[in-house]
N, C-alpha and C positions, 0 to 999 in steps of 0.2 A: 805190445809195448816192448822196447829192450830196455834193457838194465844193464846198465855196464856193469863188468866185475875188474875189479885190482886183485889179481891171486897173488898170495906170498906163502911163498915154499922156501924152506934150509934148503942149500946145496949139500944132502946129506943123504947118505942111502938110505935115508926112513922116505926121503922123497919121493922116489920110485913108488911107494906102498903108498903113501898117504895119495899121489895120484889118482891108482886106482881105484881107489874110494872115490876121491874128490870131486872127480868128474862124471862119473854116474849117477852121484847125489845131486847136482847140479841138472840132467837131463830129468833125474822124476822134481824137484821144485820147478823146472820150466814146464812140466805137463799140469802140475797142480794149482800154476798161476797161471795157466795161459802167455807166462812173458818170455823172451828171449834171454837168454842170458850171454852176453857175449866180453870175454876175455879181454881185454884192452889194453893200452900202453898208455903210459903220460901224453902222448901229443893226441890221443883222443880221448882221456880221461873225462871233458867239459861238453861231450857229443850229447851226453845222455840225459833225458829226465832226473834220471837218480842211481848212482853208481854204491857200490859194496864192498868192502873190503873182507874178502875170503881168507880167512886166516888158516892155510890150510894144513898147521902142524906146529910143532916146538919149535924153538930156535928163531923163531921168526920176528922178534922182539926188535931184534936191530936194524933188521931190512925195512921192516913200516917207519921205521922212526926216520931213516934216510931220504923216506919218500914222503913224510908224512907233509912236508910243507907247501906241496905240487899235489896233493888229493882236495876231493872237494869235502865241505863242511856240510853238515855232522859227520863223524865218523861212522858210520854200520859195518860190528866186527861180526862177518858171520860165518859160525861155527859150525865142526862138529863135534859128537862124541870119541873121537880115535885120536891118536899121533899127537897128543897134546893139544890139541887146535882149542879146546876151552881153556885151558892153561896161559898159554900163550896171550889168547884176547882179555884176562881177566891182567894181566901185565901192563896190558898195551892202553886198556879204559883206565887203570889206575894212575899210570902216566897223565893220561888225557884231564882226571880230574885234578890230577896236581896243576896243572896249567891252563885250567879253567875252560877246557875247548867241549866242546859241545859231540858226543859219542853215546853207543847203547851198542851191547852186545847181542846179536839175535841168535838164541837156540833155544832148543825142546825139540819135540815131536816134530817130526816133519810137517805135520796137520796146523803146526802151532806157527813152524815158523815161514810156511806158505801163506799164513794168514797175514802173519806180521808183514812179509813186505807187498802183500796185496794194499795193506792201510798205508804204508808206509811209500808207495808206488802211487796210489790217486793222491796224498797229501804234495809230493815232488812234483808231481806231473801241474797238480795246482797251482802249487808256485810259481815252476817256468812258465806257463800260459798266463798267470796273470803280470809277470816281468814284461812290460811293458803294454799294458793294456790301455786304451784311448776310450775313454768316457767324452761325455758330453754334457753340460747344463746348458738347456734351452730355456732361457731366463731365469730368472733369481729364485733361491727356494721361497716356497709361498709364504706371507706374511706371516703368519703362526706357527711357522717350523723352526725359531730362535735358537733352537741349540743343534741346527742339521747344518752350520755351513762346515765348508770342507777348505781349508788354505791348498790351494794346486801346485805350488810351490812347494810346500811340507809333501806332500802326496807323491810328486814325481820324486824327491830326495830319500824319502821314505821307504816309500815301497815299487817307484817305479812305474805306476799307473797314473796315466797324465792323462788332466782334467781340462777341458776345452770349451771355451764359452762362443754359444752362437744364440744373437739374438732374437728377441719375439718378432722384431719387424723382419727380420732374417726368414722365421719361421711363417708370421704372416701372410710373406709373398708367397712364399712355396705352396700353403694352402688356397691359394687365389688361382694356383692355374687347375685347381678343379681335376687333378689325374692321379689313378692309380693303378699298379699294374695288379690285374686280376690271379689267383693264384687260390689255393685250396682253402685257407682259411679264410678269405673275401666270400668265396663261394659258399663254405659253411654257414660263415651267417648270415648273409643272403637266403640261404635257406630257409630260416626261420620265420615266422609270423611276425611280423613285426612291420612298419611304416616305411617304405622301402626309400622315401626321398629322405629320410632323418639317418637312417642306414648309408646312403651315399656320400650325406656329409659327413659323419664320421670316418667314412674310408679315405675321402678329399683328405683328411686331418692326418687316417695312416703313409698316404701316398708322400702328404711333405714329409714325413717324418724318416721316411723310407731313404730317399732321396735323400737327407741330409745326413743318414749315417754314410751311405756311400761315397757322398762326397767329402766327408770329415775322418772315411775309412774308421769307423768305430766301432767297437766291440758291447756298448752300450751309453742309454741317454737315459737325461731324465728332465720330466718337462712340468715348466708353473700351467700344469695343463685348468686351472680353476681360470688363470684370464680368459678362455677358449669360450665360457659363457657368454660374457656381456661383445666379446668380440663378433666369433663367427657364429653364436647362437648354434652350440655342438660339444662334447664332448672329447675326450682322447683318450676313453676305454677302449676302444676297438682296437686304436691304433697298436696301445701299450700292450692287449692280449695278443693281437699279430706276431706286432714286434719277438716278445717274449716266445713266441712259439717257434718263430723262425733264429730263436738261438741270440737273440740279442737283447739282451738284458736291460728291461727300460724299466722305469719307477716314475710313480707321482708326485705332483708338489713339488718338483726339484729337490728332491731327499736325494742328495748326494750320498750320504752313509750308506741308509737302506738299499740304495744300487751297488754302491761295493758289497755291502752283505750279500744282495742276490749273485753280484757273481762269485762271491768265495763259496757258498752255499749250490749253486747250480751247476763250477767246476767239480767242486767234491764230489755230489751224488750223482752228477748225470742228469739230474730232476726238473722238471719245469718248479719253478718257485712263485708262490704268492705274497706278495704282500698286503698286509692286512693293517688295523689297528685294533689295541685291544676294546671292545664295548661295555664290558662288564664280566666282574671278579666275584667269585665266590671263595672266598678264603675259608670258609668252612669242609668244604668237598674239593680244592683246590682247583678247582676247575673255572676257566675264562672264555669267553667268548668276543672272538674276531671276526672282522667284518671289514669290505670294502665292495666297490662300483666292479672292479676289476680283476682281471686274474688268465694267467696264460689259456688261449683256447685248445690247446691240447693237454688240460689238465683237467679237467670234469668231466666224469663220464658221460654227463649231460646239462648243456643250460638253457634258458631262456633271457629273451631278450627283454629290459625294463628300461624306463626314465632312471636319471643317475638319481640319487639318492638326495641330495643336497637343493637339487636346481629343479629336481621334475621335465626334465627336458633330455634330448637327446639319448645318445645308447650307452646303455650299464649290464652285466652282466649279472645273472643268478645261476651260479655252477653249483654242483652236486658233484661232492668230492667222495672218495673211498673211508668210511669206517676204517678204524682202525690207528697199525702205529702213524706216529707224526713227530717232525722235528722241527724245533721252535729256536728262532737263531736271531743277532742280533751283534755288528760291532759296530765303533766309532769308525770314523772317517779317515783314521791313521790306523788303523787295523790294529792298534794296541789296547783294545780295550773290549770285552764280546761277553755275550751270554749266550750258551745256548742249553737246552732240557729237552730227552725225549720227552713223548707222551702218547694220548691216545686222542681220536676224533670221536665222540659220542656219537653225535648227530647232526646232520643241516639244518637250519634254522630258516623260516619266511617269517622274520617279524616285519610290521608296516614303519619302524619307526628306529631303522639301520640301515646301516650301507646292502647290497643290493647280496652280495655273496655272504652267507654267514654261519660261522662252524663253533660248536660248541666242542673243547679240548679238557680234558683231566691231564696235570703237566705231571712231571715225574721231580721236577723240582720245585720248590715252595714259590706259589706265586705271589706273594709278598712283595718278589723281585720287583713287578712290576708298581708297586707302591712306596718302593725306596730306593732303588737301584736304577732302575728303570733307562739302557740306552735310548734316549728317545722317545717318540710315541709308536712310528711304524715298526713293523716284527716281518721276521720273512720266517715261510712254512712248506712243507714239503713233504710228499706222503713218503712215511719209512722213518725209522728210527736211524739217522747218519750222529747223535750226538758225540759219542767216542772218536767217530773221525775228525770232527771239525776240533774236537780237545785235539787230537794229535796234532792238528793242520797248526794250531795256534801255539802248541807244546816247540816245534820248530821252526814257527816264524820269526821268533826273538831276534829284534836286529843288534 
């Protein structure tokens, strides 16, 4: 990754010295991040995921303020210990709060503050990728999902991510021509024991689904996949673990939110993501238990193939996730509004009488949440504790 830098140096002979420092400290933070750091001018200041303003000594007060109107928002003054450079940046933030602009100083230990824009490096990088991302709702969210619709209008003004509606008869025909193209996760669960001509119509269901991101060039969908019963007598778990495994973020029920969640959640950590609902609260031991039909197939270290959960028919998933940490996430539909809590995974679950994947979690924050707060019903989850990043990710998305 590069990171652009804006250096600001006095025309002074402390400059010469504060150099010498400057830029050797700059060659071990690009070893310690893995990122490039490259030196810039105002006409490619806007190239970068996320740029820094190197404050690289005293005197410097006046040169940022000249330039301050052509750099990109938030400010990051980053420091060192020598030539004033923390002096200077505690000037230039207290400026920035008088004028209400949005700034943070980054320094400590080199350990500290390689880390800072490692967080601060996936949170930017999220942002630009998701500046202008193309969703999909293939059909209306399912009848009992009353507080998941999403205004496309707000969405694209908002934040930029435009929302695109293609119809069930749209989706219909694409599942009628019966084709999909064969690939590794086709093959994987084909592999499995399971009823191979109930397998095929599921894949019929990934194949239209496939097809329609390409041709709507989308980054993610989300489908009233419950018509798919009384219609083609089949399911769209296959489709939606496919999908998700090959990096395109689909959701069920047409939960518009829960798919933006998955993708602000699966830019941040890198992670394949689940979505779940909750099934049952233990507010004593604060621990909940989530469940669903479906779930990325390159996320379990192992599943088996079942009837969906609800209908008894067609392909549903039972993965077997990693013990351990886990991060529990959730916003509105306008990205201003989220929860999210590490936690832990106790254990998998086979009860007869839930969705087909099922994981018992101790959260790290009071889950209450989900009995007053509650964005919604569906939650997205993901092995690893990412909850400090996604606070950061939401800490500068304020628009």
């Amino acid at each position: 990754m590069k990171v652009g830098v804006y250096y600001v140096v006095s025309a002074t002979a402390a400059a010469s010295i504060a150099n010498d420092g400057n830029f050797p400290w700059l060659e071990k933070l690009s070893g310690m991040t893995g990122f490039d750091f490259e030196v810039t001018d105002m006409e490619h200041i806007n190239d970068y995921d996320m740029v820094v303003d190197f404050i690289g000594g005293g005197g410097t007060e006046g040169i940022f303020l000249k330039d301050m109107d052509r750099l990109p928002k938030p400010y990051f003054l980053l420091t060192t210990g020598a030539n004033n450079s923390l002096a200077a940046s505690m000037e230039i933030l207290s400026y920035l709060r008088q004028h209400d602009l949005p700034g943070e100083i980054i320094h400590g230990s080199d350990e500290f503050v390689a880390s800072r824009l490692k967080d601060l490096a996936a949170v930017f990088k999220t942002r630009k990728k998701l500046d202008g991302f193309r969703l999909a709702r293939v059909g209306e969210p399912s009848d009992w999902l009353i507080s998941s619709g999403v205004d496309a209008a707000e969405s694209k003004k908002l934040n930029n991510i435009e929302i695109v509606d293609v119809t069930m008869d749209e989706f219909m025909t694409e599942i009628a021509k019966r084709e999909y193209v064969e690939n590794e996760y086709t093959k994987l669960i084909k592999s499995k024991k399971y009823d191979e001509k109930e397998i095929e119509e599921a894949l019929y269901i990934y194949g239209a689904l496939r097809r329609i991101v390409d041709k709507y060039q989308l980054n993610g969908l989300t489908v009233r996949c419950f018509d798919l019963l009384d219609t083609v007598h089949s399911t769209g778990c296959s489709a939606l673990a496919i999908l998700n495994a090959e990096g395109i973020y689909a959701s069920c029920e047409g939960d518009v939110p829960a798919l933006i969640s998955m993708a602000v959640l699966g830019e941040l950590s890198g992670k394949p993501v689940f979505m779940a609902n909750p099934s049952r609260i233990d507010t004593d031991h604060n621990q909940i238990i989530f469940a669903h039909c479906t779930l990325p197939i390159n996320m379990p270290s192992d599943f088996e193939i079942m009837t969906h959960f609800e209908s008894q028919i067609g392909v549903a998933f039972r993965g077997k996730l990693q013990e351990g940490p886990i991060t529990v996430f959730k916003c509105n539909g306008l990205m201003n509004k989220y929860f999210v809590t590490g936690g832990t995974l106790l254990r998998n679950l086979s009860e007869f009488n839930l969705c087909r994947t099922q994981i018992e979690l101790k959260l790290d924050k009071p889950v209450t949440y989900f009995l007053t707060e509650s964005i919604g019903n569906h939650h997205l989850i993901i092995e690893g504790d990412y909850s400090r990043l996604v606070d950061e990710f939401f800490k500068w998305n304020q628009k």
